[in-house]
LOZA-265157 format. One record per residue (C-alpha): x, y, z; residue in three letters. Coordinates in steps of 0.25 Angstrom, whole numbers, padded with zeros to 4 digits, always signed. Example, Ala and Ser with C-alpha at 12.3 -4.5 7.8 and 13.67 -1.06 7.14 Angstrom:
residues 2
+0049-0018+0031ala/+0055-0004+0029ser/
END
This chain:
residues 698
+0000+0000+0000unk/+0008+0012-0005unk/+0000+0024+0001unk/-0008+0021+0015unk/-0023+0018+0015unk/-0030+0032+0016unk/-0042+0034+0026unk/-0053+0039+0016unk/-0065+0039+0028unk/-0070+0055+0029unk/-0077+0056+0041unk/-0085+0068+0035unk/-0089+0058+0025unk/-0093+0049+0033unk/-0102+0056+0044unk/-0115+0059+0037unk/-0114+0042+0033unk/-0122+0031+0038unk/-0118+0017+0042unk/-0117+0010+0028unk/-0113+0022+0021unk/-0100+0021+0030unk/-0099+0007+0026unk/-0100+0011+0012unk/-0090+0024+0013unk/-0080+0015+0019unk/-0082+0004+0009unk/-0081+0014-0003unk/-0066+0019+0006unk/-0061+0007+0008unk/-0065+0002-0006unk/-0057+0014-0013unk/-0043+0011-0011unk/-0038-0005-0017unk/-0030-0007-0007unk/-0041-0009+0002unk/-0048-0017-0005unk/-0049-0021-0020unk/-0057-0018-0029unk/-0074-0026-0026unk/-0067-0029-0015unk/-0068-0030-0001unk/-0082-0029+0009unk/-0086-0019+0020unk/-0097-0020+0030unk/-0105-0011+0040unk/-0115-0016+0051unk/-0125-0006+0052unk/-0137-0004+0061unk/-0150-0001+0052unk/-0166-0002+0053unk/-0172-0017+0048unk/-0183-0012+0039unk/-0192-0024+0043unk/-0190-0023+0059unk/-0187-0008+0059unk/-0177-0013+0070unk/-0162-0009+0069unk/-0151-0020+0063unk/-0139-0021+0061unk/-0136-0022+0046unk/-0121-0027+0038unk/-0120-0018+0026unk/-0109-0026+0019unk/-0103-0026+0005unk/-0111-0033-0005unk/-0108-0043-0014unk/-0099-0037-0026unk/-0097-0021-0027unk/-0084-0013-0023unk/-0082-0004-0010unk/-0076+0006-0017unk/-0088+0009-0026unk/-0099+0003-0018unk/-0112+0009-0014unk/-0120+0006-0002unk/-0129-0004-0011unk/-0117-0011-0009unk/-0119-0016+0003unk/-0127-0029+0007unk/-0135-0025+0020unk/-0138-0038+0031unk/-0145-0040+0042unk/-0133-0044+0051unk/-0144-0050+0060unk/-0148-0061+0049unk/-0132-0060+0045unk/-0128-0067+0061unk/-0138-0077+0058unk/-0132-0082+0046unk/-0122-0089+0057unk/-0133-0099+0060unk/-0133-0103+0047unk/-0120-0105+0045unk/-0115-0120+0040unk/-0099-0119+0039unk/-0091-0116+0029unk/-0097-0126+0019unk/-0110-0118+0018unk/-0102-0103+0017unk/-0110-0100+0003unk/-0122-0102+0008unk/-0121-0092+0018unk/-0121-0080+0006unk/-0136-0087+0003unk/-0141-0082+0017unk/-0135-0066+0017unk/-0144-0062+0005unk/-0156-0064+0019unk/-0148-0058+0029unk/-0152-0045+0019unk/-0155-0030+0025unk/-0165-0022+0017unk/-0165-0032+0005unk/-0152-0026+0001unk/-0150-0032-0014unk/-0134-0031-0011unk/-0129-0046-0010unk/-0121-0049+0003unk/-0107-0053+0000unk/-0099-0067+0004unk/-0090-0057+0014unk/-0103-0053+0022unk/-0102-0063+0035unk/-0089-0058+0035unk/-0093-0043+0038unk/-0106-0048+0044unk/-0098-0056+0055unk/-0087-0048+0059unk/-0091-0040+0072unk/-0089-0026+0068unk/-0097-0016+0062unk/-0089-0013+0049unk/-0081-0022+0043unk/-0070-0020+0030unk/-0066-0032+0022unk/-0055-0029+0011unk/-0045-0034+0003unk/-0033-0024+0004unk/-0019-0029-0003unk/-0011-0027+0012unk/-0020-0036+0021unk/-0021-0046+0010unk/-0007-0048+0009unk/-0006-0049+0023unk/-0019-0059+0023unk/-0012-0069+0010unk/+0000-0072+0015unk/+0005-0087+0022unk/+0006-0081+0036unk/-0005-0071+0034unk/-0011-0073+0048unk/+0002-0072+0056unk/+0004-0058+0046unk/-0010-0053+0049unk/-0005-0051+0063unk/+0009-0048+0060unk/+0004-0034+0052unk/-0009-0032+0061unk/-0004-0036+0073unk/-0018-0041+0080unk/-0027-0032+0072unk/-0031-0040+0062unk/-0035-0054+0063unk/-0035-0066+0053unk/-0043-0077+0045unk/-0038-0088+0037unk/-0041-0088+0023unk/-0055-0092+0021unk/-0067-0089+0009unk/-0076-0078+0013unk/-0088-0083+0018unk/-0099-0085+0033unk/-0086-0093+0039unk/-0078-0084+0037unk/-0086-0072+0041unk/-0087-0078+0055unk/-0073-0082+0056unk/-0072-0065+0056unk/-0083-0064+0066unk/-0074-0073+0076unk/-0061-0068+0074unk/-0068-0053+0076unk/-0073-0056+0088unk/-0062-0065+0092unk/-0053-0053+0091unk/-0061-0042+0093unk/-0049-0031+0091unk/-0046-0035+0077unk/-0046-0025+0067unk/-0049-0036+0057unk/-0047-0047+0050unk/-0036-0054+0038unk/-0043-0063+0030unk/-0031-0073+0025unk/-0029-0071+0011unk/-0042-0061+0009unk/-0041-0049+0015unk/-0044-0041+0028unk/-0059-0039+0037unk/-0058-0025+0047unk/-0069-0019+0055unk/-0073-0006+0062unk/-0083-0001+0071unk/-0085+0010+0060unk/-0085+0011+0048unk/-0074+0022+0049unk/-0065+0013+0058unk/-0069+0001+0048unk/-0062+0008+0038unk/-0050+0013+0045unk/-0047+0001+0051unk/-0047-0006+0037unk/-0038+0005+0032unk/-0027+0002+0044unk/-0028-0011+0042unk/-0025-0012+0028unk/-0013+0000+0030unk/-0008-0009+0041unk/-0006-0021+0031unk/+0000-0013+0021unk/+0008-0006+0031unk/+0014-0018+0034unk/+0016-0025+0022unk/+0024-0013+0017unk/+0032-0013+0029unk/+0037-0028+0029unk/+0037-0029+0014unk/+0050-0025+0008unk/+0053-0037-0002unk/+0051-0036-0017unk/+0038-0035-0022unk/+0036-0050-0026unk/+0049-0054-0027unk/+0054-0044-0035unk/+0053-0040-0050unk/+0057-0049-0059unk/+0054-0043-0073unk/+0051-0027-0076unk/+0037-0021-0079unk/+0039-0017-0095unk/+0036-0003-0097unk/+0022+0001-0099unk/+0021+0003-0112unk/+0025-0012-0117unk/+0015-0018-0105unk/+0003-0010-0113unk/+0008-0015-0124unk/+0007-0030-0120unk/-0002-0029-0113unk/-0011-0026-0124unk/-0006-0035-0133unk/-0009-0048-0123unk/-0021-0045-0118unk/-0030-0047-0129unk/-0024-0060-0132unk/-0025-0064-0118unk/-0037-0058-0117unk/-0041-0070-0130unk/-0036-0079-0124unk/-0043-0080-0111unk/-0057-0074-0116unk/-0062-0087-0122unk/-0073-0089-0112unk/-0076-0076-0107unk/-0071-0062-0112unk/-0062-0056-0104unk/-0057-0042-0101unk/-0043-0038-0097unk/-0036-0028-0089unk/-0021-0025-0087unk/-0014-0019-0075unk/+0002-0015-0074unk/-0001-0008-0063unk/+0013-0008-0054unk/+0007-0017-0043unk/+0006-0027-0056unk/+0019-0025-0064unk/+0026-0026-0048unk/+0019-0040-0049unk/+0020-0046-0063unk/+0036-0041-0063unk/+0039-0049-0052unk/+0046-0061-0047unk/+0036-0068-0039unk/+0024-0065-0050unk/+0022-0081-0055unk/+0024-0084-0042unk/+0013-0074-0035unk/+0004-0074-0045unk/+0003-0090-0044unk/-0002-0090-0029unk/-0015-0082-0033unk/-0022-0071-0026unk/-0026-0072-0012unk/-0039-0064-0007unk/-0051-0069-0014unk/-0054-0056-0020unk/-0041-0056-0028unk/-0044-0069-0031unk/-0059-0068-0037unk/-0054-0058-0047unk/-0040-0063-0051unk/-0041-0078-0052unk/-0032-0089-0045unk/-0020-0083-0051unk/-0015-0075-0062unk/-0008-0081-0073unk/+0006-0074-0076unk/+0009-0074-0091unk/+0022-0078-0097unk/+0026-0065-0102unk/+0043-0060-0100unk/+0044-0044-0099unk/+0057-0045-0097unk/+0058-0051-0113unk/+0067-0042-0121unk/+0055-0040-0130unk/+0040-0038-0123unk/+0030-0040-0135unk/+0039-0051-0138unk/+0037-0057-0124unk/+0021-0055-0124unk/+0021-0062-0138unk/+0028-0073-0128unk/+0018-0074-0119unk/+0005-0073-0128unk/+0012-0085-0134unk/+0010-0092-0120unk/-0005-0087-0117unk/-0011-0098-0122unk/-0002-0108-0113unk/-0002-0100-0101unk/-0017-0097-0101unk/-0020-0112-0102unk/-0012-0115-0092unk/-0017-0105-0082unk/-0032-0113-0087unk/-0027-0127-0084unk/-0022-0120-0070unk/-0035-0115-0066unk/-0042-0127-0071unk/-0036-0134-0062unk/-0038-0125-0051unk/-0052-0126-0053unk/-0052-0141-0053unk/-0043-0141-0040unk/-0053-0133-0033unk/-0065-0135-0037unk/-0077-0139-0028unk/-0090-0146-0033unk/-0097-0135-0033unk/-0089-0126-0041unk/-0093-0118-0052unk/-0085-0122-0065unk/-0073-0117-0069unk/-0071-0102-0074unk/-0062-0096-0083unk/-0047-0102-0081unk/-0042-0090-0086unk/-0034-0082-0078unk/-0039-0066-0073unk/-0024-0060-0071unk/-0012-0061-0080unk/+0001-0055-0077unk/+0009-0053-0086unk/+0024-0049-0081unk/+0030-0036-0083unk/+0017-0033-0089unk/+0005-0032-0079unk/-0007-0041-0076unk/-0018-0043-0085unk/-0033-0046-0080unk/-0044-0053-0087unk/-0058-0053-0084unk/-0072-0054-0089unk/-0073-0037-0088unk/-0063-0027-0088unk/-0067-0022-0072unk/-0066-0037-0069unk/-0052-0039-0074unk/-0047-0024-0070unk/-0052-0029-0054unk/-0046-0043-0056unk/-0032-0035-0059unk/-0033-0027-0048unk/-0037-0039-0038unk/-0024-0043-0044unk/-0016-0032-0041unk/-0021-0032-0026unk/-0016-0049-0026unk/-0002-0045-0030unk/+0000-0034-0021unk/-0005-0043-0010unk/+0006-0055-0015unk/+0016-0044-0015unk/+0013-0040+0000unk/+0010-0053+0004unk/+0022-0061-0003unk/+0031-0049+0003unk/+0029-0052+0018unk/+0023-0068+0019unk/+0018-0076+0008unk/+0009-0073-0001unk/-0003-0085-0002unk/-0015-0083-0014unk/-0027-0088-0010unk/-0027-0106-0010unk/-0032-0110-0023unk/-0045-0118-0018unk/-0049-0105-0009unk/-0046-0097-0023unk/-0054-0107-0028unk/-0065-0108-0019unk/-0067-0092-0021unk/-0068-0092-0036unk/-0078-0102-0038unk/-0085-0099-0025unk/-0099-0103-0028unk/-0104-0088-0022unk/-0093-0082-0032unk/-0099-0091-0044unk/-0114-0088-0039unk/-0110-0072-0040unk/-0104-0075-0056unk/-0116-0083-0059unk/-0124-0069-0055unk/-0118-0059-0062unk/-0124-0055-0076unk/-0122-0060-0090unk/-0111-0051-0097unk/-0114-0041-0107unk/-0113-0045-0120unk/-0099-0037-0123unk/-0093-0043-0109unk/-0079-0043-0108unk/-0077-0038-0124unk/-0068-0025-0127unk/-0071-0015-0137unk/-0063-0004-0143unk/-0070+0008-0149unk/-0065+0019-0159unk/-0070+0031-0158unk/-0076+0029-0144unk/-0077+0042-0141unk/-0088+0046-0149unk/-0104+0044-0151unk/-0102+0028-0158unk/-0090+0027-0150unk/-0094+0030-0137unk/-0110+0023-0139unk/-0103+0010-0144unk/-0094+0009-0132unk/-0107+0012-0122unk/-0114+0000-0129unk/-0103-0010-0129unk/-0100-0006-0114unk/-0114-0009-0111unk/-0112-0022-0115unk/-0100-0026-0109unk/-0087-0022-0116unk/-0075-0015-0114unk/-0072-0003-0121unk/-0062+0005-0127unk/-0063+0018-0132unk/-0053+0024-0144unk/-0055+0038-0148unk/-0046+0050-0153unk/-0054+0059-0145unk/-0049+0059-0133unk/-0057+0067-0125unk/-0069+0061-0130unk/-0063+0046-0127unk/-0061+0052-0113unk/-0076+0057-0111unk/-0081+0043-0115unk/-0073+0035-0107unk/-0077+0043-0096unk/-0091+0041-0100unk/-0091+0027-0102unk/-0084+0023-0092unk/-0091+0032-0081unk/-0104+0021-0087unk/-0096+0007-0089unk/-0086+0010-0079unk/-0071+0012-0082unk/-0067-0004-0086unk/-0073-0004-0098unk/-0070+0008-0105unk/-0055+0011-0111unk/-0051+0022-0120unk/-0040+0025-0131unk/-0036+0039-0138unk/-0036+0032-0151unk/-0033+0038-0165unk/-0038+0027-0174unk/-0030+0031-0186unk/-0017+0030-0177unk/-0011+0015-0179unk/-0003+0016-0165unk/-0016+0023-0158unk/-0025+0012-0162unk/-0016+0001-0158unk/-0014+0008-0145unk/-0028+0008-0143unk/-0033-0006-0145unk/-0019-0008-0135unk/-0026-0002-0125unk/-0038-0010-0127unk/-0031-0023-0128unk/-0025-0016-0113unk/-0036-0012-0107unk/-0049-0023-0109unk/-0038-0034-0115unk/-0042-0034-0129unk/-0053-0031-0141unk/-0066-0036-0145unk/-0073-0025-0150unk/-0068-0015-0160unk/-0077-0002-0164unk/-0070+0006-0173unk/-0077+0018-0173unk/-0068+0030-0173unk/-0071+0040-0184unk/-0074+0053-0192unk/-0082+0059-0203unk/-0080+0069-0213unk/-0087+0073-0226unk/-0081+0081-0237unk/-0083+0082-0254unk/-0071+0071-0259unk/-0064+0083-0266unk/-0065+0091-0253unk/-0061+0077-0246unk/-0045+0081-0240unk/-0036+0068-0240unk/-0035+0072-0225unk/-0049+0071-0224unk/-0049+0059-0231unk/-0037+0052-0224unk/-0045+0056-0211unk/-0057+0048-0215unk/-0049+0035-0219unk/-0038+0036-0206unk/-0048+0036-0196unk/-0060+0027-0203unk/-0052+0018-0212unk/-0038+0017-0207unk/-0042+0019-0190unk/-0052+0008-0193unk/-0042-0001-0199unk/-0031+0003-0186unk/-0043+0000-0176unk/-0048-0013-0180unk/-0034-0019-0184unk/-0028-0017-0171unk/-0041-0022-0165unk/-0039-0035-0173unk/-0026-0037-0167unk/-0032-0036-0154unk/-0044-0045-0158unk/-0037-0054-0165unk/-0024-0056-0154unk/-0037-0058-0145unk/-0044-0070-0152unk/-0057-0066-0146unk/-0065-0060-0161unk/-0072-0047-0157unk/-0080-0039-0164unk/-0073-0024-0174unk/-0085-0013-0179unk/-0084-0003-0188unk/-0091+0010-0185unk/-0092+0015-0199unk/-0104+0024-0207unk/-0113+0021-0217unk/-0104+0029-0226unk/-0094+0017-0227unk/-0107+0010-0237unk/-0111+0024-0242unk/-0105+0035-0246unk/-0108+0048-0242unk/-0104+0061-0251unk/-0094+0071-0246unk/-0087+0061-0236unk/-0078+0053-0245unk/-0068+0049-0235unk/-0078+0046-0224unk/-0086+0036-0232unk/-0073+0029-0237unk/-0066+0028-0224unk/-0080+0021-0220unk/-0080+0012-0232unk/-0067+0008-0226unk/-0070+0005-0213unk/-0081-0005-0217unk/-0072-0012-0227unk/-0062-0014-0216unk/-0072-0019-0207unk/-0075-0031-0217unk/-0060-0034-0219unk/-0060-0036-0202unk/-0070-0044-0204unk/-0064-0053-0215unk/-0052-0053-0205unk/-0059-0054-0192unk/-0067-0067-0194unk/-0058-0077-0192unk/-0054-0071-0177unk/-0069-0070-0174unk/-0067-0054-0177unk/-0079-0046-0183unk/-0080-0032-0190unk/-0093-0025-0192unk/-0098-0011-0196unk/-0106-0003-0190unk/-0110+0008-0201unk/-0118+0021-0193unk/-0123+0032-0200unk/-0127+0047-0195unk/-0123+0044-0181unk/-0121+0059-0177unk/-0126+0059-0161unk/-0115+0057-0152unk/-0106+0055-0163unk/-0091+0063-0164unk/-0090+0063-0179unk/-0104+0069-0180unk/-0100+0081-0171unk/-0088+0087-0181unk/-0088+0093-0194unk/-0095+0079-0198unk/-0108+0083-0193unk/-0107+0097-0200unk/-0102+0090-0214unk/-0114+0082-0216unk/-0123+0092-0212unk/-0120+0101-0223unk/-0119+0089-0232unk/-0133+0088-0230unk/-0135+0104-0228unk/-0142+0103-0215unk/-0138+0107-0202unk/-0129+0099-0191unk/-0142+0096-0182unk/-0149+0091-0194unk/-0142+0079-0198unk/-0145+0070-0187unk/-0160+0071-0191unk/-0155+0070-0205unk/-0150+0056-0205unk/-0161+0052-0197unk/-0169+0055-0208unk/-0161+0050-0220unk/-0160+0037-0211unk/-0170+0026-0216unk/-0175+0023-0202unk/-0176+0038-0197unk/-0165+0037-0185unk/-0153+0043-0179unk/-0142+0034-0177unk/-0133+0035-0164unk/-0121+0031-0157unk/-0128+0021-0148unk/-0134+0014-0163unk/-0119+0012-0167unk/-0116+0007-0154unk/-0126-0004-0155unk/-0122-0008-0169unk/-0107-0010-0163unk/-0113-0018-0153unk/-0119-0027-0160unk/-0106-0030-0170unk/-0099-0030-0154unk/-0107-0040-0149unk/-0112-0055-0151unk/-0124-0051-0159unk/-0116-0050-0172unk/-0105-0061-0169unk/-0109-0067-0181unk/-0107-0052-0188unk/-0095-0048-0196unk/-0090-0039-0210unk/-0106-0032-0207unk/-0110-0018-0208unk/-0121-0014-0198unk/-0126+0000-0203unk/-0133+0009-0190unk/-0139+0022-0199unk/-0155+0020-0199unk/-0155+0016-0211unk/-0147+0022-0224unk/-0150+0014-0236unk/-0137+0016-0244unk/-0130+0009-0232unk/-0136-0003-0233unk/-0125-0014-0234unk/-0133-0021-0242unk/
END
């Protein structure tokens, strides 16, 4: 812990606050700093005194974090409320620890005011323990201390009588009374190390709750960086590679990592070099480490058994050459780490298990590179890297001063298939038809752009955002992302008739979500002008950005899609121009033209690798749109000597079914050509204009 954990708690804050108010304040503190707790991580619990609506008497009530959620962002309808009457009779029903699960049947009745909040497996642990607020987090320092071979003898080496100590054990009803007896055995305790978990404190208030959860944790890390001096895991064994090759690298492996272990399920990927990471995958003991596994069930749940460390040599004279290396071994190494977990399964198995889940593993570290994470959405992976980072720093703590032990393999097991764990997937709702896919839009700052990026995220996908306006690109990220939250949405400043541009671009995309599946090339212009007024600048414009950016867009997206294996799905946005010609605009209408006949040659092309190209052809498209705003607007408006507020009514008119067509039109046609529906679609030209009988295709 580099700087010391800073007590947030305003009293002026706090005054005007009511009982669970202060519960939630303090949840929402402690949640805000990592090194607290991780992120979903963690449970706090007040008991407060409140009116039965049925009796009208007073009762005392535990408001304790729900199943799910995160302090940091909670609410207060995160909290499940229970009768803590009903909750004290549970212990007459109690069977041992053979019939744990089937205590969570019986909280739903111990409800208060038919709270909808599902209770969570922690809550006899808050419910039992004899104090009226209670913190359970998960911070690197006390773990450390908590998953290491002499863990009990160093809990009372560092706390020196303030904490006590529990063996490892599953959370559950047992264990929850195991707390209540070692509370009351020891009434001056300060709280509890759970071996190989994490830590319980307590206070009479909700203010001296959160203070002594803040000593504690500063204790541990006070002590841990007093009595460890050695080398962070064994020393440094390679060096980082600059920043620049590990971007480089990274984004050429992950799409075809990201092939390789999607066959089931899509996956989404996320890279991390943090320092923390780079210290960890640079060192001596990282097969080793990495081997053992994590240890608190929460690092556990979100990284798998163990990491898989690929076969990759930074310090190689040459790094592409190396990476070429250990893409060569992918294929070997990813079976093996399958065969491994296989047998895992079959080792531990019980009767009752549910089947076997993806072998594949969630982390891979990649040495003097960083970690990589896969996962079934980009937030999922992003979290699991984190979880990870908080496992290494408690192996490098823990290895430092006693020996560093991951959780055993049948207790790891007996967490991931938990029957509870499986009833909890078993509830969650079907994924959206673009789950887990990656799109890269052109021209996503403007009207099309913008609408065909809302309506893929609607459904699911990731997005990436390449524009030339920088400004604009900034505005709708912040607008995007403020409505699908910040996972899903990346951005490029991208010139699409820049070769080095766009191949920095579709990098970043490969860096940021893992790969491509979804191309929508989009970025354009318009201009009109008599042919003998037509400049060959103006000319030369038209075909760079609408001919020739087209071409740079979808070739080094084909490299990505086709490194990757997986098909996927590139539209065209062209015009109605591109099947009809339109006078004075001579370099508009052939650049068009262009784009559909390059369209049909990546189809042609694409086939084979399951890759399809489709068109989609708008015409008049002028509210919300950036070309419709310029001089284009005025050049067709005194084509047809009208004024500028005329022309939208115009092409309603001259349209065959007498409608506008906007943004969100164009957008559902890429949909469609993005999605499933039109798997059987490929070389085809959908026209969205209302109607305009000289486009017909056919």
């Amino acid at each position: 812990m580099k700087t010391a954990l800073k007590n947030l708690w305003d009293d002026e804050v706090a005054a005007e606050k009511s009982e669970q108010e202060l519960l939630l304040y303090r949840s929402n503190l402690l949640g805000s700093d990592l090194r607290i707790t991780n992120f979903g991580g963690g449970n706090t619990s007040a008991k407060v005194i409140m009116r039965d609506h049925l009796s009208g008497k007073d009762c005392e009530v535990l408001w304790v974090k729900g199943s799910g959620g995160d302090l940091a962002s909670m609410k207060l309808d995160g909290f499940a409320t229970l009768y803590m009457e009903k909750l004290q009779q549970l212990k007459n029903l109690y069977r041992g620890l053979e019939h744990e699960d089937e205590m969570v049947a019986y909280l739903p009745h111990c409800t208060f005011n038919l709270n909808p909040r599902a209770a969570s497996i922690d809550t006899p642990l808050h419910a039992y323990i004899p104090h009226k607020h209670v913190d359970h987090m998960h911070p690197d320092a006390a773990i450390a201390i908590a998953c290491t071979k002499n863990s009990e003898a160093l809990t009372e080496k560092v706390f020196e009588g303030a904490m006590g100590w529990l063996p490892w054990q599953r959370p559950g009803f047992d264990l929850g009374l195991k707390l209540e007896q070692l509370s009351k055995d020891k009434p001056d305790l300060k709280g509890i190390v759970l071996e190989g978990h994490g830590i319980f404190t307590w206070g009479d208030t909700a203010k001296s709750c959160y203070e002594n959860t803040l000593e504690i944790i500063q204790r541990a890390s006070d002590w841990l960086a007093e009595n460890n001096q050695s080398a962070a895991y064994g020393g440094k064994k390679v060096d980082a590679l600059p920043a620049t090759t590990r971007a480089k690298l990274i984004s050429k492996i992950m799409p075809v990592l990201r092939g390789k272990i999607s066959q089931s399920q899509l996956k989404l990927g996320h890279f991390n070099d943090a320092e923390e990471v780079l210290e960890f995958v640079c060192s001596k003991q990282l097969e080793e480490l990495a081997a053992l596994g994590t240890s608190c069930p929460d690092h556990f749940l979100r990284t798998k058994i163990r990491p898989l460390v690929l076969n990759f040599d930074p310090s190689e004279a040459n790094a592409e050459d190396a990476l070429d290396h250990c893409i060569a071994q992918l294929d070997f190494q990813l079976q093996r780490y399958r065969e491994d977990y296989a047998a895992y399964y079959e080792r531990c198995k019980h009767e009752n298990s549910p089947a076997m889940r993806d072998p594949n593993a969630v982390i891979y570290l990649l040495p003097g590179v960083g970690m990589l994470s896969f996962a079934k959405d980009k937030a999922t992976a992003r979290i699991a890297s984190e979880f990870y980072i908080n496992a290494i720093n408690v192996m490098r703590e823990a290895s430092a001063v006693d020996t560093y032990i991951g959780l055993s393999e049948q207790e790891a097991f007996n967490i991931e298939y938990w029957l509870l764990e499986e009833a909890k997937l078993q509830r969650m709702p079907p994924p959206k038809s673009l789950a887990g896919k990656i799109a890269f839009i052109t021209g996503g700052a403007g009207g099309i752009g913008k609408a065909t990026a809302q309506r893929l995220l609607g459904e699911g996908a990731c997005v990436l955002l390449a524009d030339i306006d920088q400004a604009a690109l900034e505005n709708t990220q912040q607008e995007l992302q403020s409505r699908f939250g910040a996972d899903v949405i990346r951005t490029a400043h991208c010139d699409v008739t820049n070769e080095r541009s766009v191949m920095e671009a579709l990098q970043s995309c490969a860096r940021e979500f893992g790969g491509l599946d979804i191309l929508v090339s989009n970025a354009g212009i318009a201009s009109a002008a008599a042919l003998d007024e037509t400049s060959l600048e103006l000319w030369q414009k038209n075909i760079d950005i609408l001919a020739t950016g087209y071409f740079l867009v979808s070739r080094e997206a084909f490299k990505t899609l086709k490194a990757q294996a997986l098909g996927g799905s590139i539209i065209f946005i062209a015009s109605k121009n591109g099947l009809v010609a339109s006078a004075n605009a001579s370099a508009y209408c052939t650049a068009k033209a262009a784009e559909l006949q390059l369209a049909r040659a990546i189809a042609l092309e694409g086939a084979p690798l399951g890759l399809r190209c489709n068109t989609v052809n708008p015409d008049a498209v002028l509210r919300g749109s950036k070309i419709w705003t310029g001089k284009w607007r005025e050049e067709r408006a005194a084509a047809y000597a009208m004024e500028e507020n005329e022309l939208e009514e115009f092409y309603r008119q001259r349209s065959l079914l007498k409608r506008n067509v906007f943004p969100e039109d164009i957008a559902e046609a890429v949909y469609f050509f993005a999605s499933e529906a039109s798997a059987k679609s490929t070389g085809n030209i959908l026209n969205v204009d209302a109607g305009h009988a000289p486009s017909f295709t056919r």
